[in-house]
BAKE-92311 format. One line per 2 residues: for each residue z, x, y of N, C-alpha, C, O, CB. Coordinates in Angstrom, 1 decimal. Glycine has a CB too. Layout:
# residues N
Z:X:Y:Z:X:Y:Z:X:Y:Z:X:Y:Z:X:Y; ...
# end
This chain:
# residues 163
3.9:18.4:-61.7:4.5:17.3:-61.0:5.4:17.8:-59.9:5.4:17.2:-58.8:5.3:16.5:-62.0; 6.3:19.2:-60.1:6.9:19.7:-58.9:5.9:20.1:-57.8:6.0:19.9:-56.6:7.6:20.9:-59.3
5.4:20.5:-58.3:4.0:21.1:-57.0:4.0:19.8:-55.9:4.4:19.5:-54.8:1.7:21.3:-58.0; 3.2:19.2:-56.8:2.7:17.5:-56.0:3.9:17.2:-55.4:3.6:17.0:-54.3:2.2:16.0:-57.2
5.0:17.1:-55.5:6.4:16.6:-54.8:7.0:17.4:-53.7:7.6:17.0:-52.8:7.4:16.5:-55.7; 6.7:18.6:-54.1:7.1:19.8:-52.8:6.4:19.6:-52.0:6.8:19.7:-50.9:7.0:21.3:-52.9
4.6:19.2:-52.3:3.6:19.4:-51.3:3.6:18.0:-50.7:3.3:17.9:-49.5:2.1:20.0:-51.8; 4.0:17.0:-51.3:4.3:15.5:-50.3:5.5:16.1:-49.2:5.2:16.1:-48.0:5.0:13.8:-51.5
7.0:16.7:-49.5:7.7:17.0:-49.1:7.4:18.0:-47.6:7.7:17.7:-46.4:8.2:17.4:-50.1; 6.6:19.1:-48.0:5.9:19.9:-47.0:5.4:19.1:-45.8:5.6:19.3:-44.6:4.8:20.6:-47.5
4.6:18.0:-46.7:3.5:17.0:-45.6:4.3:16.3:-44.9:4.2:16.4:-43.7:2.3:15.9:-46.2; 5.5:15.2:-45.5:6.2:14.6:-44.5:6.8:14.6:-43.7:7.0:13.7:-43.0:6.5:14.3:-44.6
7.7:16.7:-43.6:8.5:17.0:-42.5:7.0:17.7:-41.8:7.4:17.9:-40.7:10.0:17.9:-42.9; 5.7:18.2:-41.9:5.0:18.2:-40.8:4.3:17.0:-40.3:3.5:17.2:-39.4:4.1:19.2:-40.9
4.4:16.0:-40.5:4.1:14.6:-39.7:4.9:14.4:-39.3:4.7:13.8:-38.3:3.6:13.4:-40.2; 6.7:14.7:-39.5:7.6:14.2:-38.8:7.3:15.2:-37.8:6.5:14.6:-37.1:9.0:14.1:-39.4
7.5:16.1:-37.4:7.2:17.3:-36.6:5.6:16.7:-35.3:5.5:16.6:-34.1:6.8:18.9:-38.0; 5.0:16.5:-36.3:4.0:16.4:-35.4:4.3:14.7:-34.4:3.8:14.3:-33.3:2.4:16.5:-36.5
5.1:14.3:-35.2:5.2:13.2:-34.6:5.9:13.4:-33.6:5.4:12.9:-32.6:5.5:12.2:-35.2; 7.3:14.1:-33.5:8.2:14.5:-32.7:7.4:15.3:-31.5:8.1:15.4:-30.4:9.1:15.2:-33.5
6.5:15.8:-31.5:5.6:16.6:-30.8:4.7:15.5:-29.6:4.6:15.5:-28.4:4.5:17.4:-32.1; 4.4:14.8:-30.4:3.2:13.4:-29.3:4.6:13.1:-28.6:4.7:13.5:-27.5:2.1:11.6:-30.3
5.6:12.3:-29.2:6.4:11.8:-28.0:7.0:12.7:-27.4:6.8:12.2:-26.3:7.2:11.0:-28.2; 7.7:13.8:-27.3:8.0:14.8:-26.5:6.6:14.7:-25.7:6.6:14.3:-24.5:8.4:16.1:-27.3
5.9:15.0:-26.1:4.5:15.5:-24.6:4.6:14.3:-23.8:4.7:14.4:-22.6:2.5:15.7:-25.1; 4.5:12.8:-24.5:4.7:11.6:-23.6:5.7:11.7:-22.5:5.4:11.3:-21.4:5.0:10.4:-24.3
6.8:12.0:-22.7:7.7:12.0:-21.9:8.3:13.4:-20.9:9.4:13.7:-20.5:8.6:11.5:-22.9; 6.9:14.0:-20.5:7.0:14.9:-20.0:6.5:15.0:-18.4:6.6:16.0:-17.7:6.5:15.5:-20.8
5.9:13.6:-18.0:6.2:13.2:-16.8:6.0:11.9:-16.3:5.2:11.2:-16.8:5.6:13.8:-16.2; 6.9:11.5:-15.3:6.8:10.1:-15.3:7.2:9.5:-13.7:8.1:9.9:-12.9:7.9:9.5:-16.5
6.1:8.4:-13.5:6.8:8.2:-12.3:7.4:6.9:-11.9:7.6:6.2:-12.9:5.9:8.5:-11.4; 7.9:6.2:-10.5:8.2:5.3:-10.2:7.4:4.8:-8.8:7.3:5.7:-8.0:9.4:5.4:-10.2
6.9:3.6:-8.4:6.4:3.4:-7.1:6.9:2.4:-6.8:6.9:1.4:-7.6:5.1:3.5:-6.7; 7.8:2.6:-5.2:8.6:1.6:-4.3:7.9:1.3:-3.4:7.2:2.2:-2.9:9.8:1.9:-3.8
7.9:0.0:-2.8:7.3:-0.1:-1.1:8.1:-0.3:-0.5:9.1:-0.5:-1.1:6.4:-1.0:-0.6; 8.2:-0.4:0.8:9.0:-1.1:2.3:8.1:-1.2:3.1:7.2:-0.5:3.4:10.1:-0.2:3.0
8.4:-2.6:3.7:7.8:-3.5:5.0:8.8:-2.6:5.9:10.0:-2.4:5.6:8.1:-5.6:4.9; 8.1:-1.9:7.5:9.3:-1.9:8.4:8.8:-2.9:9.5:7.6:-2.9:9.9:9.7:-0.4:9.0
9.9:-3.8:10.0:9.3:-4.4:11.2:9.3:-3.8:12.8:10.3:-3.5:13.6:10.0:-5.9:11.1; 8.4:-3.7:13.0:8.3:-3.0:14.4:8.5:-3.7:15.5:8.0:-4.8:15.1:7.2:-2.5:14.6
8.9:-3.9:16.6:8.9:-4.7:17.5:7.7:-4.6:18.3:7.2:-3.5:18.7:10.1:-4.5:18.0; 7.0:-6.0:18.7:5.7:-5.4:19.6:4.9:-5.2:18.6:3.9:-5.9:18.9:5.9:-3.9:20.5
4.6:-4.6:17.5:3.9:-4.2:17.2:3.6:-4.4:15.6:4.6:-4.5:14.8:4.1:-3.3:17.7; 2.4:-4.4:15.1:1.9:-4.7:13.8:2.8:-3.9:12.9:3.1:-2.8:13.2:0.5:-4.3:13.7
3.5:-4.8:11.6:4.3:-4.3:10.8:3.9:-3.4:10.2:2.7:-3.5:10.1:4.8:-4.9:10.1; 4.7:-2.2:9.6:4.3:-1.0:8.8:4.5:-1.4:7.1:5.5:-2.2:6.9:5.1:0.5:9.3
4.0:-1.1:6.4:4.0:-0.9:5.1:3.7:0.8:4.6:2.8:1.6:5.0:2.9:-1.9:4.5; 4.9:0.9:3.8:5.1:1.8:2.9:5.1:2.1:1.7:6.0:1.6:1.1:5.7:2.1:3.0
4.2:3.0:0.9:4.9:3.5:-0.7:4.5:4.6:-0.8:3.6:5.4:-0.3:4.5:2.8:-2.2; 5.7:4.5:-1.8:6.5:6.3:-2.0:6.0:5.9:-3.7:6.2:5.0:-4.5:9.0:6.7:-1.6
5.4:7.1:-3.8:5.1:7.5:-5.8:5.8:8.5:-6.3:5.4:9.6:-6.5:3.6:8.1:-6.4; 7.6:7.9:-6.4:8.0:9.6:-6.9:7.6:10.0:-8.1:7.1:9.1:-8.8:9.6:10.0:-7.0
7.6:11.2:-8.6:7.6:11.4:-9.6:8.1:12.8:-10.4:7.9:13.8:-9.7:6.6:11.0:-9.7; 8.8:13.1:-11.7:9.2:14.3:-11.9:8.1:13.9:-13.4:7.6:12.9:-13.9:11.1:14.6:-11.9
8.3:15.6:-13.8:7.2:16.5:-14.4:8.1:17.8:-14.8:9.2:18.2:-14.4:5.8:16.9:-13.3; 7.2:18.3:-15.9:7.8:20.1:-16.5:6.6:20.3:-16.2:5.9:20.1:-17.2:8.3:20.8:-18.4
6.0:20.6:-15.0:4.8:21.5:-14.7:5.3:22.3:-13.6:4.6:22.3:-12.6:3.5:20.7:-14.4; 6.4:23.1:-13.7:7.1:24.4:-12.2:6.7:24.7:-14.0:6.5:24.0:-15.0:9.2:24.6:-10.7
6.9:26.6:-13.4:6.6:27.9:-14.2:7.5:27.8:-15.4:8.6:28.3:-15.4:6.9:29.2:-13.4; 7.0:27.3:-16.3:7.6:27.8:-17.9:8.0:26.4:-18.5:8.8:26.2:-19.4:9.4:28.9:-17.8
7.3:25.6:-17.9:7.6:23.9:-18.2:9.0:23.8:-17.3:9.9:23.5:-18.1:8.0:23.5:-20.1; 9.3:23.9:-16.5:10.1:23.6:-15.6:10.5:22.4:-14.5:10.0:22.3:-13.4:9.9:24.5:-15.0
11.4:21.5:-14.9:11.2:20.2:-14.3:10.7:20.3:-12.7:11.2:21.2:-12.0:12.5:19.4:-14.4; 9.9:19.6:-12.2:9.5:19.4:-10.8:9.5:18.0:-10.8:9.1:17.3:-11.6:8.1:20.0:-10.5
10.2:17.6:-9.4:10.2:16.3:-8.4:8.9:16.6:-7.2:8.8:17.5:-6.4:12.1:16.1:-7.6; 8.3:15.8:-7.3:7.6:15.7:-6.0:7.1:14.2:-5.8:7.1:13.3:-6.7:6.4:16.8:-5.9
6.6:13.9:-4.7:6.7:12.4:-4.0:5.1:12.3:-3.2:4.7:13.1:-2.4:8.1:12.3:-2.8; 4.6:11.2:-3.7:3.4:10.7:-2.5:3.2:9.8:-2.0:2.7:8.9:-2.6:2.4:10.8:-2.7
3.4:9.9:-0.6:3.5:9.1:0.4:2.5:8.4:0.8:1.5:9.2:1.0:3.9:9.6:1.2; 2.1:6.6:1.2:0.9:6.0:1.8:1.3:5.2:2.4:2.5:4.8:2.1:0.0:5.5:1.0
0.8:4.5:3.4:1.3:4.0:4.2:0.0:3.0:4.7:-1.2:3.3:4.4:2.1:5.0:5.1; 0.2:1.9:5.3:-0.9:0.7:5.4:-1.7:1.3:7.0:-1.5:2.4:7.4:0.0:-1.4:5.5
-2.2:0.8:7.3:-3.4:0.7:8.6:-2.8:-0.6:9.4:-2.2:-1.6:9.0:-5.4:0.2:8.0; -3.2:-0.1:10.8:-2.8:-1.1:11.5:-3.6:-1.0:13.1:-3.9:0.2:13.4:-1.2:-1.3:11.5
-3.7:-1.7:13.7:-4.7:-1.8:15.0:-4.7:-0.8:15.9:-3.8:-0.9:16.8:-4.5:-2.8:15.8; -5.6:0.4:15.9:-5.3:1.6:16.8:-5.5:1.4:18.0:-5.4:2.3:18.8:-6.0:2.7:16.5
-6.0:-0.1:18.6:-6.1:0.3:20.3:-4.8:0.1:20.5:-4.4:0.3:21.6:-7.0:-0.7:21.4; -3.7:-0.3:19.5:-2.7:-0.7:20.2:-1.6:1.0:20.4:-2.0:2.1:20.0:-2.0:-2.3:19.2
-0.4:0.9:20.9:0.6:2.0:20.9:0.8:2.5:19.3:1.0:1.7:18.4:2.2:1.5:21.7; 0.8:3.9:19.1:0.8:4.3:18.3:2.2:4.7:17.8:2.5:4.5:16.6:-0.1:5.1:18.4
2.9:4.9:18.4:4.3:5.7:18.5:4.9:4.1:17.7:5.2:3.0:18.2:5.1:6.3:20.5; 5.1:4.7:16.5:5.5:3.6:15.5:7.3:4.0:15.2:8.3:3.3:15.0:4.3:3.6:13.9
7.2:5.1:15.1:8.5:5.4:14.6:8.8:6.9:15.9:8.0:7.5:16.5:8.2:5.9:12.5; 10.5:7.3:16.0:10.8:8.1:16.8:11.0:9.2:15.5:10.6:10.4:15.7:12.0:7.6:17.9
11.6:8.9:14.0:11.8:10.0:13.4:11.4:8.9:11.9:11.4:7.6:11.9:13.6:10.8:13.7; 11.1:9.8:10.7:11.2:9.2:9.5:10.9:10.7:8.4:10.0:11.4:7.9:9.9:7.9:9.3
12.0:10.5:8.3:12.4:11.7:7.1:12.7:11.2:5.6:13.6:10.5:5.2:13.9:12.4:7.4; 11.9:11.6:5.0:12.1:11.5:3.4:12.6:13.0:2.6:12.0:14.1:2.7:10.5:11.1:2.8
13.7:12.6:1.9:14.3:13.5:1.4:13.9:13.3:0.0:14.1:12.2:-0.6:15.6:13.4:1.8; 13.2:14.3:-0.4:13.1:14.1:-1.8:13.9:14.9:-3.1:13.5:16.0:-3.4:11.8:14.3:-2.0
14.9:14.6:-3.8:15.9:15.3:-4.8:15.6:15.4:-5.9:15.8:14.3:-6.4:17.1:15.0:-4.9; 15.1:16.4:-6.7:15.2:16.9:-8.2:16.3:16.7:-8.8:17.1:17.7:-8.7:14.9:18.2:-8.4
17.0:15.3:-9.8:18.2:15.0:-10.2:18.0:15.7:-11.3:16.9:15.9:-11.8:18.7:13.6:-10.2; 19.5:16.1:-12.0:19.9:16.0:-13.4:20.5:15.2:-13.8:21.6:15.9:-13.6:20.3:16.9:-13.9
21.1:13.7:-14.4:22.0:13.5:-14.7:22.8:12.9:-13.3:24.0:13.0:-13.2:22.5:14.6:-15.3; 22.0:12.4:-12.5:22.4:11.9:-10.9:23.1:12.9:-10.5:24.2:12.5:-10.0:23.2:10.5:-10.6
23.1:14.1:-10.5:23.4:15.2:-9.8:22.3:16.2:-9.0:21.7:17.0:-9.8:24.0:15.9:-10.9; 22.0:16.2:-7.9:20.8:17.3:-7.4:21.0:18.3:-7.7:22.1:18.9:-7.6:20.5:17.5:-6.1
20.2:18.6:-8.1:19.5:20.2:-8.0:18.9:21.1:-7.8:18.7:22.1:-8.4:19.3:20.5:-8.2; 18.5:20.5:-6.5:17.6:20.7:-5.4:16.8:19.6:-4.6:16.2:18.6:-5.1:16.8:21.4:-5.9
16.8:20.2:-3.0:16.0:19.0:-2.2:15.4:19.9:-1.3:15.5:21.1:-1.1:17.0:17.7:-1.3; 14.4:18.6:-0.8:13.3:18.8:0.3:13.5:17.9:1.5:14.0:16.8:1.2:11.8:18.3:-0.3
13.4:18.0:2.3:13.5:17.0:3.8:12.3:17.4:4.3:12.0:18.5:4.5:14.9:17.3:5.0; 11.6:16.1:4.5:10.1:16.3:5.5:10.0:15.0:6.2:9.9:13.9:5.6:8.6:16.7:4.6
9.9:15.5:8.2:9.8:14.3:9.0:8.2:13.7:8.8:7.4:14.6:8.8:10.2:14.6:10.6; 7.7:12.5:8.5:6.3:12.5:9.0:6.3:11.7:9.8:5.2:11.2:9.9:5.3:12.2:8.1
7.2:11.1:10.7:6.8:10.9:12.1:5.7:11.1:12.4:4.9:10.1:12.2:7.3:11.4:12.8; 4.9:12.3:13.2:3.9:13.1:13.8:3.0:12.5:12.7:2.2:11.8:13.4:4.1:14.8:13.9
2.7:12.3:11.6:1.4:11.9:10.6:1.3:10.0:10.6:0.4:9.3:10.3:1.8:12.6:8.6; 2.6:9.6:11.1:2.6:8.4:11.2:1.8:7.7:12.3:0.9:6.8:12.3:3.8:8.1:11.2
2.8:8.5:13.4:2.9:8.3:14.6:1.0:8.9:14.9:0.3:8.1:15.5:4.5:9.3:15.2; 0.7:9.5:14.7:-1.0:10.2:14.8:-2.2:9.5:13.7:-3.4:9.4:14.2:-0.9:12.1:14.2
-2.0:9.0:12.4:-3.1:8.1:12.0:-2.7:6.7:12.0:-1.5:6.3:11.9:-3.6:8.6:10.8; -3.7:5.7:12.0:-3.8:4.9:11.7:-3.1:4.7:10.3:-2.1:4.2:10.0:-4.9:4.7:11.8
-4.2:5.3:9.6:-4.0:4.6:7.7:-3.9:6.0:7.6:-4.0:6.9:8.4:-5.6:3.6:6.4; -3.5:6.0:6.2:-3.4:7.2:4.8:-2.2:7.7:4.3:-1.2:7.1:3.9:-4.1:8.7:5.1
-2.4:8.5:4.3:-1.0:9.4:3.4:-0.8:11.1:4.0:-1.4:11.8:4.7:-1.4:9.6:1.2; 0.5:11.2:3.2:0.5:12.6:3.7:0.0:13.6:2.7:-0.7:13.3:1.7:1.9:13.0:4.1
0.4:14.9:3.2:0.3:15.6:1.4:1.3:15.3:0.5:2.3:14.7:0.8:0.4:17.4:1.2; 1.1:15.7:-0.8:2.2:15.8:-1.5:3.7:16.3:-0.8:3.9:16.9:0.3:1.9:16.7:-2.7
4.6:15.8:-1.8:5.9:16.1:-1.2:6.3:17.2:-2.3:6.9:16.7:-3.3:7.1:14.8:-1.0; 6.1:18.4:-2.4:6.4:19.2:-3.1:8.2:19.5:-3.4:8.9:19.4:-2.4:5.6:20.2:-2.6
8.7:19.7:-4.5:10.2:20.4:-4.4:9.8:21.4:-5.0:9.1:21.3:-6.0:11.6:19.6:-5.2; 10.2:22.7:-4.8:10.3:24.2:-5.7:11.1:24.4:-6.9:12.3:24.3:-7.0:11.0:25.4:-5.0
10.3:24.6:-7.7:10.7:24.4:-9.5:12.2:24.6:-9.3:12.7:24.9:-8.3:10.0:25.8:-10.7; 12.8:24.3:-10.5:14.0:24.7:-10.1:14.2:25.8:-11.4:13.4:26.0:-12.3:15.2:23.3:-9.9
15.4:26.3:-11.3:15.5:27.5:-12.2:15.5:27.0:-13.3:14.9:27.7:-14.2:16.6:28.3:-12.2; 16.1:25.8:-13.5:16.5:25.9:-14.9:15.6:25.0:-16.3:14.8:24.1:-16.2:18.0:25.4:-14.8
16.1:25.8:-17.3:15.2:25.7:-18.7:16.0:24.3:-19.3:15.3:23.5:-20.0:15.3:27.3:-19.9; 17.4:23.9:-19.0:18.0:22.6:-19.8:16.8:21.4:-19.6:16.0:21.1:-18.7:19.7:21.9:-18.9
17.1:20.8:-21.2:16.1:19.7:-21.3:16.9:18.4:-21.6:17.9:18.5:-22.2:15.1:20.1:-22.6; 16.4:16.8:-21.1:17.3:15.9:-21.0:17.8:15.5:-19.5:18.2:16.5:-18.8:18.2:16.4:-21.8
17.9:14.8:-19.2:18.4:14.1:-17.9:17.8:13.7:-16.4:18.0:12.7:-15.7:19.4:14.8:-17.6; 16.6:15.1:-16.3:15.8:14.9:-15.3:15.1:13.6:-14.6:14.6:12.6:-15.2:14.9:15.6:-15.7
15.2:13.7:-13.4:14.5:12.4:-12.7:14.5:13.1:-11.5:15.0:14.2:-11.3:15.4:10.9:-12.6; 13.5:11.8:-10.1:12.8:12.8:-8.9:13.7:11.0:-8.4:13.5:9.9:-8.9:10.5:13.5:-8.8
14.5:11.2:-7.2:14.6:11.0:-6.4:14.4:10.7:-5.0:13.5:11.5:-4.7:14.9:11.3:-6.6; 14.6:9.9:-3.9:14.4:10.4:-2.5:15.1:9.0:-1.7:15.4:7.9:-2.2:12.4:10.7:-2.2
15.2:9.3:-0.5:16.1:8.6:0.6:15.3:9.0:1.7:15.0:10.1:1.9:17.7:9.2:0.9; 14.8:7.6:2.8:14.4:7.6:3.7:15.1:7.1:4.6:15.6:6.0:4.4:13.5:7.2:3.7
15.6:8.0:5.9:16.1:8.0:7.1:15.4:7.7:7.9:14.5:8.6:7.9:16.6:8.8:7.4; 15.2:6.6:9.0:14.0:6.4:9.8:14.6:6.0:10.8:15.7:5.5:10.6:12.9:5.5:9.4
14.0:5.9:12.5:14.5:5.4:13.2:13.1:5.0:13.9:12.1:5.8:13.9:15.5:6.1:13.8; 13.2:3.4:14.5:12.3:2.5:14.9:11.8:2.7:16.4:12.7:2.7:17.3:13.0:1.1:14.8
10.3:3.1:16.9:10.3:3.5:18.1:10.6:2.4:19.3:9.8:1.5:19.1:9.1:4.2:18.2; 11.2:2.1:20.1:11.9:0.9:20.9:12.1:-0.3:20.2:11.6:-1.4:20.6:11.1:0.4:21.9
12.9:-0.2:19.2:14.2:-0.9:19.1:15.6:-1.6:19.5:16.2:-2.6:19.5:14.3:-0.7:18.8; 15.7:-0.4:19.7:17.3:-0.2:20.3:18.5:0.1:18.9:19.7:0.2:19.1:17.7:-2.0:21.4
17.9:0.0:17.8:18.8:0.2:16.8:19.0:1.6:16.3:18.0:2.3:16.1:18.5:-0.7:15.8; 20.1:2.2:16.0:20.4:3.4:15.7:19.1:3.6:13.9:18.5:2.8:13.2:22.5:3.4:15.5
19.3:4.7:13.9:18.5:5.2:12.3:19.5:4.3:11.1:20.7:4.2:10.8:18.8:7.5:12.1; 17.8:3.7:10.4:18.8:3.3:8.8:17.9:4.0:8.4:16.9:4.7:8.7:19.1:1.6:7.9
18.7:3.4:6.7:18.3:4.1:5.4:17.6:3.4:4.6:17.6:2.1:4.6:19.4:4.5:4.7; 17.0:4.2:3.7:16.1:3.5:2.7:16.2:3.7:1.7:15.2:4.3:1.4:15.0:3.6:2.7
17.0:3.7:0.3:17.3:4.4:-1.1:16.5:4.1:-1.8:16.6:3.1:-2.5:18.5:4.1:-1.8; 15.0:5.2:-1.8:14.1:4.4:-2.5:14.5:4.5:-4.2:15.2:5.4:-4.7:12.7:5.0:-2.0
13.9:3.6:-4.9:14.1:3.9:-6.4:13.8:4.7:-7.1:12.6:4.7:-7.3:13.7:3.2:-7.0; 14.6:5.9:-8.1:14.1:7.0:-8.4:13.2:7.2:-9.6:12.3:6.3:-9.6:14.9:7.7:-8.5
13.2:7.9:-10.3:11.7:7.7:-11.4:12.7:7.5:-12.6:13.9:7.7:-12.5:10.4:9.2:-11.6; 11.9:7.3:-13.8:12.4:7.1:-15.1:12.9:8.7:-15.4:12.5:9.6:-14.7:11.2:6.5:-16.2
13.6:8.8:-16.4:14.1:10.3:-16.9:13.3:10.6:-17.9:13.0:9.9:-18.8:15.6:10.4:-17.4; 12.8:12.3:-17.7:11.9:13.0:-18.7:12.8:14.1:-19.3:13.7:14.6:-18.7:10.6:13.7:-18.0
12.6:14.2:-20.3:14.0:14.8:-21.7:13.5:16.5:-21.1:14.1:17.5:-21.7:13.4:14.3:-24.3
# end
């Protein structure tokens, strides 16, 4: 009868274990996707979305933020020069604290296709092994090509937190 009770015992802390195991892997990357309308003057409105997302896939399970950018189509006989600048900053948070960022203009990819996207927005692993708090961030700074209005901002929404 001891046997049989140790060996239920054995079995239920390795289902707890294994169970603890599936959700840990679930929550090992996750993302968020925002859009923005910009209105252009003159010219066919732009649409935007950003897919941030953070991950433990940098070297050793290591949280990583990176971001992918798409953006809508719009009439190429017309002027292309949609934007003068548009920088997306993308931040690897802990705990709404950075811990690293990326700044990349795609102006020039805007401003040059019609439709699509860019590449990935990569961030470089970050050093550290702490588990808990992680999230991927980013802020768009843009300025409108003949507007007349100085550069705003865009606080896009950051991703859910991966443990």
């Amino acid at each position: 009868m001891r046997a049989i009770a140790a060996t239920s015992i054995a079995a239920a802390c390795l289902m707890g274990v294994a169970t603890l195991g599936v959700s840990h892997a679930q929550a090992a990357s996750t993302c968020k996707s925002s859009s923005k309308s910009f209105n252009l003057p003159g010219k066919a409105d732009q649409s935007m979305t950003i897919n941030l997302c953070v991950s433990r896939t940098g070297p050793g399970g290591r949280p990583r933020a990176y971001a992918d950018v798409k953006w809508g189509s719009w009439d190429t006989a017309a002027s292309r020069k949609r934007f003068n600048s548009i920088k997306v900053q993308l931040r690897l948070e802990r705990y709404d604290v950075s811990k690293g960022s990326l700044t990349h203009d795609l102006a020039k990819s805007l401003n040059a296709h019609a439709d699509g996207s860019s590449p990935y927005i990569y961030l470089v692993d970050t050093t550290s092994t702490l588990r808990g708090g992680w999230s991927a961030d980013a802020t768009v700074t843009y300025d409108i090509a003949d507007d007349g209005k100085s550069p705003a901002t865009w606080d896009v929404t950051g991703s859910p937190v991966i443990s």
